[in-house]
C-alpha positions in Angstrom: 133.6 69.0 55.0 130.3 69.8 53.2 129.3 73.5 52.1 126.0 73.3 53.7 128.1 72.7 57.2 130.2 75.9 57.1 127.4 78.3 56.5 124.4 79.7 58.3 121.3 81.4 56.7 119.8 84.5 58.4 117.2 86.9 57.2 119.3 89.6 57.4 121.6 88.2 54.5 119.0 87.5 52.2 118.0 91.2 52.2 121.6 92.0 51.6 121.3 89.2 48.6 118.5 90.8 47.0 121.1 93.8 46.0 119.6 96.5 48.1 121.2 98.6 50.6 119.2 100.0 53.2 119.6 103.8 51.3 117.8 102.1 48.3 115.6 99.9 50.5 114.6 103.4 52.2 114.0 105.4 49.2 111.6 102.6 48.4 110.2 102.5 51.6 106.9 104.0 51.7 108.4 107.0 53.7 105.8 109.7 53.8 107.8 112.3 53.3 106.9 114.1 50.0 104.5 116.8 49.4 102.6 117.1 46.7 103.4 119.3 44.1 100.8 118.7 40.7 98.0 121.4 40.5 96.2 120.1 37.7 93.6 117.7 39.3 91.8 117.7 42.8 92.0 115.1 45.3 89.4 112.7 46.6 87.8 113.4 49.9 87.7 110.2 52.0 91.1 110.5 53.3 92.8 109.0 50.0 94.6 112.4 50.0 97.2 110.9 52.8 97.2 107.8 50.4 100.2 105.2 50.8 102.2 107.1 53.9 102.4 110.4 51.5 102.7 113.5 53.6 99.8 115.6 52.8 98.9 119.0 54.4 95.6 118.7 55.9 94.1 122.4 55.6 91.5 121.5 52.9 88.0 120.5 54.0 86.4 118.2 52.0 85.1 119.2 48.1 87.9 121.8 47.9 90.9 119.8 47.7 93.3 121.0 45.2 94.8 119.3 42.2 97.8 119.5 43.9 96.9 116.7 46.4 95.0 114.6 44.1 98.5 113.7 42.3 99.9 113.4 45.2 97.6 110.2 46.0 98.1 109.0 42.2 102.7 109.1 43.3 101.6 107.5 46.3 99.8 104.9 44.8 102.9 103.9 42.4 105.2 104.2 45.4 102.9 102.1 47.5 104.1 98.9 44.8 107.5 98.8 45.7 108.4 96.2 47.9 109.5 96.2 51.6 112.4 96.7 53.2 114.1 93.8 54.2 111.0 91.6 52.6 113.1 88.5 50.6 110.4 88.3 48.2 110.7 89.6 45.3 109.9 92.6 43.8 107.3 91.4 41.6 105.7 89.5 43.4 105.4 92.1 45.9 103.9 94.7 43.6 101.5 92.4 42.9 100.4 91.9 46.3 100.4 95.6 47.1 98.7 96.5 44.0 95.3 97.6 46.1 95.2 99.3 48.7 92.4 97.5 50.2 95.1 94.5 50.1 94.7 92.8 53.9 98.2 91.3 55.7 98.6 87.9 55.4 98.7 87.4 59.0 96.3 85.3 59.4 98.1 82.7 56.6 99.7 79.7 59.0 103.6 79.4 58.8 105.4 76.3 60.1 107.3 76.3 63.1 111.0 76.7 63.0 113.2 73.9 63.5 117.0 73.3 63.3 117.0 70.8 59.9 121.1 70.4 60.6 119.7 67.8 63.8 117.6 65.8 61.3 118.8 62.6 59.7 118.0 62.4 55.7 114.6 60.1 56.3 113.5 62.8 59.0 114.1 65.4 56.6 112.2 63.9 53.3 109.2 63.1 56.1 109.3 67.0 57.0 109.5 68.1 53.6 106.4 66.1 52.9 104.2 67.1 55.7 104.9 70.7 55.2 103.6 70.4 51.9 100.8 68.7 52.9 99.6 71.0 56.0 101.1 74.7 54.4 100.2 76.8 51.5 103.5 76.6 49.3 104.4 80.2 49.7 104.7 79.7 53.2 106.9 77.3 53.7 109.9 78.6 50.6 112.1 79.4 53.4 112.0 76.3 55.0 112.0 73.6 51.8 114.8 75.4 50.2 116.6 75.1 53.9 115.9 70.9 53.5 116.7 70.9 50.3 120.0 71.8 50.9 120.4 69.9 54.3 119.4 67.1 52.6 122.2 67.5 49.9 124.9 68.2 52.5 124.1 64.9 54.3 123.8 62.8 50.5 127.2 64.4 49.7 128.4 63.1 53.2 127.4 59.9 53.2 128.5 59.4 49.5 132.3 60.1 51.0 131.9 58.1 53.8 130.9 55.1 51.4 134.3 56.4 49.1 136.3 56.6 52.0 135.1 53.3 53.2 135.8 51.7 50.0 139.0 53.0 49.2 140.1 51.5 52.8 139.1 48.4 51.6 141.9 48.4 49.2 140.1 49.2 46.2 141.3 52.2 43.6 139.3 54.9 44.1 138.4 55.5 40.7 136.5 52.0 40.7 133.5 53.7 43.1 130.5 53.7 42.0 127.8 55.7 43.2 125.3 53.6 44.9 121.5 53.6 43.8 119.4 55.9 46.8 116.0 55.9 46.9 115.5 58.7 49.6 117.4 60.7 46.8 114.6 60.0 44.1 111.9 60.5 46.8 113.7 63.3 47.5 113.5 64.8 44.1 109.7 64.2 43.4 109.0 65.7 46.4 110.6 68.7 45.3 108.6 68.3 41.8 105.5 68.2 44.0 106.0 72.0 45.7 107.1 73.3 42.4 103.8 72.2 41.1 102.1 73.1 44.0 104.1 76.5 43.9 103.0 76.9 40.4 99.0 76.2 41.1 98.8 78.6 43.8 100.4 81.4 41.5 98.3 80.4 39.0 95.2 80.8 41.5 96.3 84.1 42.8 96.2 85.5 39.0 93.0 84.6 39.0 91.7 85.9 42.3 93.0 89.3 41.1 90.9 89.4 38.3 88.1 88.7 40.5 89.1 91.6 42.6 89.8 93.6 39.9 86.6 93.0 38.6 84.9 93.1 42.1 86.8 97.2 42.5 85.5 97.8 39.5 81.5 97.2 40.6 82.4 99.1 43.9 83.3 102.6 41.3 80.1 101.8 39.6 78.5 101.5 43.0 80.0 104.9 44.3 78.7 106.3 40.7 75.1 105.3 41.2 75.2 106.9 44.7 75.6 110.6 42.8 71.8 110.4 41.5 70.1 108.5 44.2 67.1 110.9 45.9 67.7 109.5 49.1 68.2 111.2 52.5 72.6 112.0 52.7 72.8 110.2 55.6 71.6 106.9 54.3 73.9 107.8 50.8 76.4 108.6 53.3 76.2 105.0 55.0 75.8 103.3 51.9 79.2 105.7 50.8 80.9 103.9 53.2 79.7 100.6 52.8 81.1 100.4 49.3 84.5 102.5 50.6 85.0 99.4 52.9 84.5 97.0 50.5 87.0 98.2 48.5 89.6 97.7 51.5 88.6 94.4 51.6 89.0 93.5 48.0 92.1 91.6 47.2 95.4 92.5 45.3 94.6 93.2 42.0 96.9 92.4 38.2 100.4 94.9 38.3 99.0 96.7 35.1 95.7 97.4 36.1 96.5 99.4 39.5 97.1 102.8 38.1 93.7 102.9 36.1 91.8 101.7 38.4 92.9 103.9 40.7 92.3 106.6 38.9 88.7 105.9 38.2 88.3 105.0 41.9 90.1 108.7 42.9 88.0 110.3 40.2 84.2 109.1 40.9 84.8 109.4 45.0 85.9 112.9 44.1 83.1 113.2 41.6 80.7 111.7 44.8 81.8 114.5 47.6 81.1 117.2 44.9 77.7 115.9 43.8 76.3 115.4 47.7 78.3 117.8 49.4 77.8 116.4 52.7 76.6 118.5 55.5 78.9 119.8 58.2 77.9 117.4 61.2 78.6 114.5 59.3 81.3 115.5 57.2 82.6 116.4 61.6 81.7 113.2 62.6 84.3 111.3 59.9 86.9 113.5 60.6 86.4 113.0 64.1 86.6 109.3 63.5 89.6 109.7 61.0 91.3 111.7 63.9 90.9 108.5 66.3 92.0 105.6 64.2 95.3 107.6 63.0 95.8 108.7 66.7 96.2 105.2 68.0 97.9 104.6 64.8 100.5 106.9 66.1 100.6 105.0 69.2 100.8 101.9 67.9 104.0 103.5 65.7 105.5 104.7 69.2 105.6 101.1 70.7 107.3 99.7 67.7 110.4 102.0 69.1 110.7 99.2 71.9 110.5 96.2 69.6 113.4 94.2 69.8 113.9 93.3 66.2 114.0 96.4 63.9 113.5 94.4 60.7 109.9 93.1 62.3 109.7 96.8 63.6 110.0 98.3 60.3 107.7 95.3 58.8 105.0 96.3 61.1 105.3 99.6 60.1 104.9 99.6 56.7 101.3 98.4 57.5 100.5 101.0 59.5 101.7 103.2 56.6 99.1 101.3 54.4 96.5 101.7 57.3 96.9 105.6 57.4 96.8 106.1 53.5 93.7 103.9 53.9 92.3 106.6 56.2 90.4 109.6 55.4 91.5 112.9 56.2 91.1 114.5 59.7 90.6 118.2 61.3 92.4 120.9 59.5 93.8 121.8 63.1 94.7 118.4 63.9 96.8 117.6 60.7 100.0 118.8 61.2 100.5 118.3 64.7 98.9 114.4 64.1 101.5 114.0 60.9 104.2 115.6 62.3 103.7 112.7 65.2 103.7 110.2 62.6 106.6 110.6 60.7 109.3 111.8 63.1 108.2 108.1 64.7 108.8 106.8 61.2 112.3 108.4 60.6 113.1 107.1 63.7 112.6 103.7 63.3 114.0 104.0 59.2 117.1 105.5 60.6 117.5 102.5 63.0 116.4 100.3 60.2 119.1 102.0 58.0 121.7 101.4 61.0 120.6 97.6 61.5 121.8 96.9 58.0 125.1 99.1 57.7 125.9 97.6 61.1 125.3 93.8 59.3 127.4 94.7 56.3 130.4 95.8 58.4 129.7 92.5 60.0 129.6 90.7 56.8 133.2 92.1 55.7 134.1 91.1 59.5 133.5 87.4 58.8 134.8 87.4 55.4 138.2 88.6 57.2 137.9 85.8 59.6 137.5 83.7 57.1 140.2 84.6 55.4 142.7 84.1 58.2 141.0 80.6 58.5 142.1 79.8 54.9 145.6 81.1 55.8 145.7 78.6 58.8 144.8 76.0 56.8 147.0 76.7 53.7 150.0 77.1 56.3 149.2 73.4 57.6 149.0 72.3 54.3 152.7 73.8 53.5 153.8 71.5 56.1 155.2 67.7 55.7 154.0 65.6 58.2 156.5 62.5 58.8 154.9 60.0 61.0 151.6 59.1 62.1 151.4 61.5 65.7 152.1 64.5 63.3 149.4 64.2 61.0 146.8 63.4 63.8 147.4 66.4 65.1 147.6 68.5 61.9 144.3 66.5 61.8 142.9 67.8 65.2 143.8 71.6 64.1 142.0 71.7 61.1 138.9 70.2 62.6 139.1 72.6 65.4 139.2 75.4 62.5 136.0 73.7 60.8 134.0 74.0 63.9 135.0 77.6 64.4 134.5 78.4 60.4 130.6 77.0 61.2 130.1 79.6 63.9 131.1 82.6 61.5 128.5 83.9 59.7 127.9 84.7 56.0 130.8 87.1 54.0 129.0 89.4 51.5 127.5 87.7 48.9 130.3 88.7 46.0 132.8 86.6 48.5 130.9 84.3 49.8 131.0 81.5 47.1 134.6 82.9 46.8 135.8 82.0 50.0 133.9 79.1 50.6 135.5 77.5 47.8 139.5 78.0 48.6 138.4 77.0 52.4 136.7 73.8 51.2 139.5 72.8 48.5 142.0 73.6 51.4 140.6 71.4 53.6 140.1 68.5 50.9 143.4 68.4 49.5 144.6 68.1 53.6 142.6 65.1 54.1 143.2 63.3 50.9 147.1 63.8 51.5 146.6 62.7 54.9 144.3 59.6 53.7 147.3 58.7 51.0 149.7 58.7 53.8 148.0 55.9 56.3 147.4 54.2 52.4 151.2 54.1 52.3 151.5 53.9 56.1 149.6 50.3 56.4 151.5 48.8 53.3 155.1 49.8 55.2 153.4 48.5 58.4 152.3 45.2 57.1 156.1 44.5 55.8 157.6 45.9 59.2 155.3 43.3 60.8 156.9 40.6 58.7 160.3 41.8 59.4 159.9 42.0 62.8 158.4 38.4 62.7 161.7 37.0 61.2 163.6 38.3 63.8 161.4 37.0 66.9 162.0 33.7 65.1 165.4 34.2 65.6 165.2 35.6 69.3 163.5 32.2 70.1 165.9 29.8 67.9 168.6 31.5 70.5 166.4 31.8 73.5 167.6 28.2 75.2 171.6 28.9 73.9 174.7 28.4 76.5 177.2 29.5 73.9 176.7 33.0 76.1 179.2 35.0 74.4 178.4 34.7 70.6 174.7 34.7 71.4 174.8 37.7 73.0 176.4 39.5 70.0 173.7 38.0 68.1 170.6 38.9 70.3 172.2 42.3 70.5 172.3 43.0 66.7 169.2 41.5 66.2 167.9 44.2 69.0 169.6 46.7 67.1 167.7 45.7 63.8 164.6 45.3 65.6 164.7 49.1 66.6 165.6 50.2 63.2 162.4 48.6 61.7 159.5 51.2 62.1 155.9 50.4 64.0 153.6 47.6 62.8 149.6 47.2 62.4 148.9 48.5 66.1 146.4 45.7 66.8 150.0 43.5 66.7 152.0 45.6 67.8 151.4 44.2 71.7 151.6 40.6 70.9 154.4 40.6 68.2 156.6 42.8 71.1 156.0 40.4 73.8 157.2 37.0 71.9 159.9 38.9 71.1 161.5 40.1 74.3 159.9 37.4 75.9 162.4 34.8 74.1 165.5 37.8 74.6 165.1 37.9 78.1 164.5 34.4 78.3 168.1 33.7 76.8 169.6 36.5 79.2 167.6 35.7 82.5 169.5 32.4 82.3 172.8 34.2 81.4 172.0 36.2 84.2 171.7 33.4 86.3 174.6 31.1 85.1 177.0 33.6 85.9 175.9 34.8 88.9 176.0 31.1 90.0 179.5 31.3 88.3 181.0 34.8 90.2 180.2 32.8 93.4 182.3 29.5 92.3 185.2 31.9 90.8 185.4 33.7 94.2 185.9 30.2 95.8 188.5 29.4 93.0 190.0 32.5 93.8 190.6 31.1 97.2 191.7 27.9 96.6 194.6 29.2 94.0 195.5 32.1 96.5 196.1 29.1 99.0 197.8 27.0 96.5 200.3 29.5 95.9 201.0 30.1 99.2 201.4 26.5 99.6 204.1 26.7 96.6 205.9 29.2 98.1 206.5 27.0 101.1 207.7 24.3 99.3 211.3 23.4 98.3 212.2 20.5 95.8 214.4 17.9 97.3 217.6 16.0 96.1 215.4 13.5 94.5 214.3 14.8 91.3 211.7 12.4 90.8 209.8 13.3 93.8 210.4 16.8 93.2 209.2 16.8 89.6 206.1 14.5 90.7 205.2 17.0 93.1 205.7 19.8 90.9 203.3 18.1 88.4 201.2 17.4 91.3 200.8 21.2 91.8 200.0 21.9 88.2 197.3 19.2 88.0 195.9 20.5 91.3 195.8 24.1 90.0 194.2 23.4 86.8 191.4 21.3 88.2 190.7 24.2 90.2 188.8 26.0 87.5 188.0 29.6 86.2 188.7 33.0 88.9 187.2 36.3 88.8 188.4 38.0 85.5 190.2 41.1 87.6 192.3 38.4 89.5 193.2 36.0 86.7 196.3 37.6 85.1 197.6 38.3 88.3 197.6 34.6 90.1 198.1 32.7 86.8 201.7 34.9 86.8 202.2 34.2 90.1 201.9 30.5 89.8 203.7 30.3 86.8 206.8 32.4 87.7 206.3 30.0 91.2 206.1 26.7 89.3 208.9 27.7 86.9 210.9 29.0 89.2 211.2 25.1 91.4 211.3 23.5 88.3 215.0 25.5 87.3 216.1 24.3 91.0 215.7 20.4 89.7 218.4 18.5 88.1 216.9 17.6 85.2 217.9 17.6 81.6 217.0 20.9 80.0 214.7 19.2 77.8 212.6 18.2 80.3 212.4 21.2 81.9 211.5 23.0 78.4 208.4 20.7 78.1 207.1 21.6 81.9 207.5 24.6 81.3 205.7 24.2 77.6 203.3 22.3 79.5 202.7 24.8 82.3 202.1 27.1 79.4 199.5 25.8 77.5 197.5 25.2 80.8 197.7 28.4 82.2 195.7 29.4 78.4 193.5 27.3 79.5 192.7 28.7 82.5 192.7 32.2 80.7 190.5 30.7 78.4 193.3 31.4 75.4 193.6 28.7 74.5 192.1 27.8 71.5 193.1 31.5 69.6 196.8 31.0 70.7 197.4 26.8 70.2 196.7 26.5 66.3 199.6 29.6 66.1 201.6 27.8 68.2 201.1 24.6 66.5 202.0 26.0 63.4 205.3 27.5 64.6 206.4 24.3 66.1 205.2 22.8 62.8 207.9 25.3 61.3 210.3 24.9 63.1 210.4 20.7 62.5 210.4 21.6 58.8 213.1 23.3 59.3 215.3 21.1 61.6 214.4 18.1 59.1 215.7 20.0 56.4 219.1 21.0 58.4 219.6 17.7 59.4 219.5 16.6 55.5 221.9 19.7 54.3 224.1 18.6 57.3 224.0 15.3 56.7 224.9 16.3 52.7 227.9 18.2 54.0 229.6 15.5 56.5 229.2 13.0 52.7 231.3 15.7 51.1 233.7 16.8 54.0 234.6 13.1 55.0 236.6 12.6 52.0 239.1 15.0 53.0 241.5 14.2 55.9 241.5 18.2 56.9 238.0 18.5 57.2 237.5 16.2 60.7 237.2 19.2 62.6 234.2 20.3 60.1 232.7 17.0 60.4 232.4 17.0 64.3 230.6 20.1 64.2 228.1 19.2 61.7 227.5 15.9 63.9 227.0 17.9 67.0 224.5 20.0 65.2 223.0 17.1 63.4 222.4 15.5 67.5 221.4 18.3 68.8 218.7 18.7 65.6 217.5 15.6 66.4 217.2 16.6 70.3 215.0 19.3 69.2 213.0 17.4 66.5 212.1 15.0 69.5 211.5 17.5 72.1 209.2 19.3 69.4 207.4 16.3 68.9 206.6 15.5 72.7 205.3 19.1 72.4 202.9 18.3 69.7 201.9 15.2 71.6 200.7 17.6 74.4 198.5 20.0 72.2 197.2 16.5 71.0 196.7 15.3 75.0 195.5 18.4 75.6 193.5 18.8 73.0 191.4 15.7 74.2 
C-alpha cells in the first residue's frame, strides 16, 4: 500500500501546515479593531484615514484630521501586508501582493477545474500535467501539479511492486530485480522542469511589473503635487483629484521594501492637497455622501457572507471588503460610528466562526490521528499472529485490506504525526504482506512435492485396482489411504484430477470386492443349506456290519461335505463341529483297526481347516510336529533295537526283550501311520 493512497489533502490542513492557529491567523487578520493612538502627524483626507480595515473615529471633517489618525493609516498599512487567514501561500509572497492598496483581486485570473487525479491512469496524468501548463498561468495551477506529481509517484511506486511481485513469483531472488527503464517517468520529470521554469519566469515578471507600478504610484504623487498650484476652477482640480486617486487603486502590487515610503509620500502630498484647496462644503458633502453609499452596501455585502456556507471562502471574501473600505474615503461625522460599528461586529462575527472552523478541524485532526492509531494496533495484533495454512492467511489478508480502505477514508493527523503515523501503518502493513508472500513461496515448493507424493501412491492404487487377493489388498489400499490423507494439499489446478485417478482406481478394486462377495454371501447361504441338510442326513444314518460299506459311506459323506464349499462366517464354527463330532462319532462305531480310524479322523481334520480357511497357518505346524515326532520314533526304535543286542545275551533278560519288541512294533505302527499322514498333507496339498 502506497502513501499517496492512505491520505487525503484538504485546504483546511494546509493552513494548519503553514504553522498558524487561527488566534495567530486572527491577530494577522486585518481586523479593524484598533484605534489610533500617534498625535504627531495628521491624516489624509480621502478616506485613507479608515485605511486597511483600521477602526477610525469619523468626527473630523476633512483638513482637520489629527496626527493621531494619520498613524493610524501608516499601522494600517504595515498590517494590511500580512497574509490571509487560511491563504496557503506564503507569507512573502503575499506581502508582496498586498503591498498597494490599489492591489485588484485576482479574480479574474482562470483556475483549472477540479478533478479526482486518484481515477487517472499514469499517461492520463502526464497529459493533464501538460495541458495545465499549457492553458494556466503557473501560479494557478501549484495546487493541482503538486497533487499529480504525487499521484503519479504513488502509481510508479505501484506498478514497480507489481513488476517485483511478479518477478519474484516467477522464481527469481528478489534481490536480482532490476528496475525497468520508464519513459513516462522521464517525461514525467521534464514536465516538472518545465512549470518550475515557467514558475520562475512569471515571478521573475511580477518583480518587474512592480517596479512599473511602483514607478507608475510614484507619477500619480507627483500628479496630486502639481494639482496644489494649478489656477483652475476646484471642481475641475477636484475631478482631476480623483482621477489620479483612482489610478492609484488601479496600480499593481508594488516591491515589499518600497510600501512604507511610498505610502508615506502618497499620505503626505493628498494631506498636503486637502489643505492647499480646501474644498468647499457642497463638494466636500457630495464625497462623503458617496463614501457613505459604497461602505453601506459594503456592510451589506459583509451581512450576506454570514450565510455563506464555507467560512474559509467567507472570511476570504472578507478580507477584500476590508481592503475595499480602507480604500474608501471617510463619510459623515454622524454616520461613522453607527456605519463602523455595523462593520465590525459583522466582522467579529464571521472571525469568531472562522476561529471556531479551525479549532473544530484541529480537534478533528487529533480525532483521526487516534483512529489511526487503533488501526496500527489492529494491524500489529494481526501481525503477532502465526498463520498455519493457506485459509488463515487469506483471511488475515481480507482484514488488513478492509483496514486499508477504512485508513483511506480518515483524514489527515496533525502535521507533527502525520509522517509519524503514516510510517509505522505502512511498515505494518509491508512486513504482513511480505511474510504472507514468503509463506505461499514455501507453500508451492511443499505443494509441488505433495503432488509427487501423492502421484506415487495413485500408481499404487491402480497396480492394485484389478487384484482378487481381497484380503491383503485391502490392508494395502487402506494404508495407502491412510498415507494419502497424511500428505498435505497440492498445486490446486491438480488437485481435481490427481484426486479422481486416485479414488477412481480405489474404488475400482473395492466395487468389484463389493460385488464378489455379495455374489459370494448369496452362494454361502445356499452352502449353508446344503451342510444343514447333510448333517441331518448324518444323523439318520447308522453304519452297518460291513465295515467297508460303512467306511465308504462315511468317506462318501466327507467328500460330499467338502465339495460343498465356504458358509456364512457366523455359521461356520458351529456346523463344521457339528459334522465333525457326527462324522467321528460313526467312524468309533466301525470295526476298524485304530489306525485307521486315527487317519479319518486326521483326515476329517485337515478338511474341516479347509473349509475354515485354516488351513495353510495350521498344516506347516502340524507338519512339523509329525515331522518330530518320526525323529523321534526312528531314534527309539534304534536305542531299542541297541538294548534287545545287549539284553539277548543274558538268559534273565527275556522278559526285557519282549517288551522292547513290543515297543519297537508298535514304533513302527506309528512311524507308518505318521507317514500315511504326511502323504495326506501332500494329497491335500495338491
Amino acid at each position: 500500500m502506497e502513501a499517496n493512497d492512505l491520505n487525503k489533502s484538504s485546504q483546511e490542513q494546509m493552513n494548519l501546515d503553514s504553522g498558524k492557529t487561527p488566534e495567530k491567523m486572527k491577530q494577522e487578520n486585518t481586523t479593524p479593531d484598533r484605534k489610533p493612538d500617534n498625535q504627531e502627524e495628521k491624516t489624509v483626507k480621502t478616506g485613507m484615514e479608515e485605511n486597511n480595515n483600521q477602526e477610525v473615529k469619523p468626527d473630523k471633517e476633512e483638513g482637520d484630521a489629527s496626527p493621531k489618525e494619520a498613524e493610524t493609516a501608516e499601522a494600517s498599512e504595515k498590517e494590511s501586508q500580512k497574509p490571509e487567514e487560511g491563504d496557503p501561500a506564503s507569507e512573502k509572497t503575499y506581502k508582496e501582493e498586498k503591498s498597494s492598496s490599489s492591489s485588484q483581486p485576482a479574480d479574474h485570473e482562470k483556475h483549472p477545474e477540479e478533478v479526482d487525479y486518484s481515477l487517472l491512469e499514469r499517461k492520463e496524468l502526464l497529459d493533464r500535467y501538460r495541458n495545465l501548463l499549457n492553458e494556466f498561468p503557473a501560479s494557478a495551477i501549484k495546487g493541482h501539479v503538486e497533487t499529480i506529481r504525487k499521484e503519479f509517484e504513488r502509481k510508479s511506486a505501484s506498478e514497480l511492486a507489481r513488476l517485483k511481485e511478479q518477478f519474484v513469483a516467477s522464481g527469481e531472488p528478489a534481490e536480482a530485480f532490476k528496475l525497468p527503464h520508464d519513459d513516462l517517468s522521464d517525461a514525467m520529470q521534464e514536465a516538472i522542469h518545465d512549470y518550475r521554469k515557467k514558475r520562475e519566469e512569471e515571478r521573475t515578471r511580477q518583480e518587474e511589473q512592480k517596479k512599473k507600478n511602483l514607478a507608475a504610484k510614484y507619477e500619480v504623487i507627483e500628479g496630486i503635487k502639481d494639482l496644489i498650484n494649478r489656477q483652475e476652477s476646484l471642481n475641475h482640480t477636484f475631478d482631476e483629484f480623483r482621477t489620479l486617486q483612482q489610478k492609484w487603486r488601479d496600480i499593481g502590487p508594488v516591491p515589499q521594501g518600497e510600501v512604507h515610503d511610498m505610502w508615506e509620500n502618497y499620505h503626505l502630498h493628498v494631506e498636503n492637497f486637502y489643505s492647499y484647496i480646501k474644498i468647499n462644503k457642497e463638494l466636500r458633502d457630495l464625497d462623503l455622501k458617496k463614501n457613505y453609499e459604497t461602505k453601506l452596501a459594503l456592510c451589506e455585502k459583509a451581512e450576506q457572507l454570514l450565510l455563506e456556507p464555507s467560512i474559509v471562502k467567507a472570511f476570504k471574501i472578507l478580507q477584500k471588503y476590508h481592503d475595499q473600505w480602507r480604500e474608501t474615503g471617510p463619510v459623515p461625522r454622524d454616520k461613522k460610528e453607527e456605519l463602523w460599528e455595523r462593520f465590525h461586529e459583522t466582522t467579529v462575527k464571521i472571525n469568531q466562526k472562522h476561529q471556531e472552523h479551525f479549532e473544530h478541524l484541529k480537534e478533528q485532526l487529533q480525532k483521526n490521528l487516534e483512529a489511526k492509531q487503533e488501526l496500527c494496533e489492529k494491524v500489529e495484533a494481526i501481525l503477532e499472529q502465526d498463520p498455519k495454512t493457506p485459509k488463515e492467511w487469506e483471511k488475515n489478508s481480507k482484514a488488513i485490506i478492509e483496514i486499508q480502505q477504512l485508513w483511506k477514508t480518515i483524514g489527515f493527523a496533525p502535521k507533527k504525526d502525520n509522517q509519524e503515523i503514516y510510517l509505522r501503518f505502512r511498515t505494518a502493513c509491508d512486513k504482513f504482506f511480505d511474510a504472507k508472500r514468503d509463506f505461499f513461496k514455501h507453500y508451492k515448493e511443499e505443494q509441488q512435492n505433495n503432488l509427487q507424493l501423492k502421484n506415487e501412491l495413485v500408481q499404487q492404487a491402480e497396480a492394485l485396482k484389478d487384484s482378487a487377493d481381497w484380503k491383503n489388498t485391502t490392508e494395502e489400499l487402506i494404508r495407502i489411504q491412510k498415507k494419502w490423507k497424511e500428505i498435505g494439499p497440492v498445486p490446486r489446478k491438480h488437485s481435481d484430477a490427481i484426486w479422481k485417478k486416485f479414488r477412481g482406481a480405489c474404488d475400482q478394486f473395492f466395487n468389484r470386492k463389493s460385488e464378489f462377495f455379495s455374489k459370494k454371501d448369496e452362494a454361502q447361504e445356499e452352502n449353508l443349506k446344503k451342510k444343514e441338510a447333510l448333517i441331518d442326513e448324518l444323523k439318520q444314518y447308522e453304519p452297518g456290519d460291513n465295515n467297508e460299506e460303512s467306511f465308504a459311506k462315511l468317506q462318501e459323506f466327507q467328500r460330499r461335505w467338502s465339495d460343498i464349499g465356504f458358509v456364512p462366517i457366523k455359521d461356520k464354527d458351529r456346523v463344521n463341529q457339528e459334522f465333525r463330532n457326527l462324522i467321528n462319532a460313526r467312524f468309533d462305531h466301525l470295526n476298524m483297526d485304530e489306525a485307521n480310524k486315527s487317519l479319518q479322523k486326521f483326515r476329517n481334520k485337515l478338511e474341516n481347516w479347509m473349509n475354515e480357511g485354516q488351513y495353510n497357518e495350521r498344516i506347516i505346524q502340524e507338519r512339523n510336529k509329525i515331522i518330530g515326532k518320526l525323529k523321534q520314533l526312528e531314534n527309539d526304535i534304534t536305542l531299542w533295537e541297541n538294548n534287545i543286542g545287549f539284553f539277548a545275551k543274558s538268559k534273565s533278560s527275556e522278559a526285557l526283550v519282549r517288551d522292547f519288541k513290543n515297543k519297537i512294533e508298535n514304533g513302527k505302527r506309528n512311524i507308518k501311520m505318521l507317514n500315511e499322514k504326511l502323504d495326506l498333507i501332500e494329497e491335500m496339498d495338491k
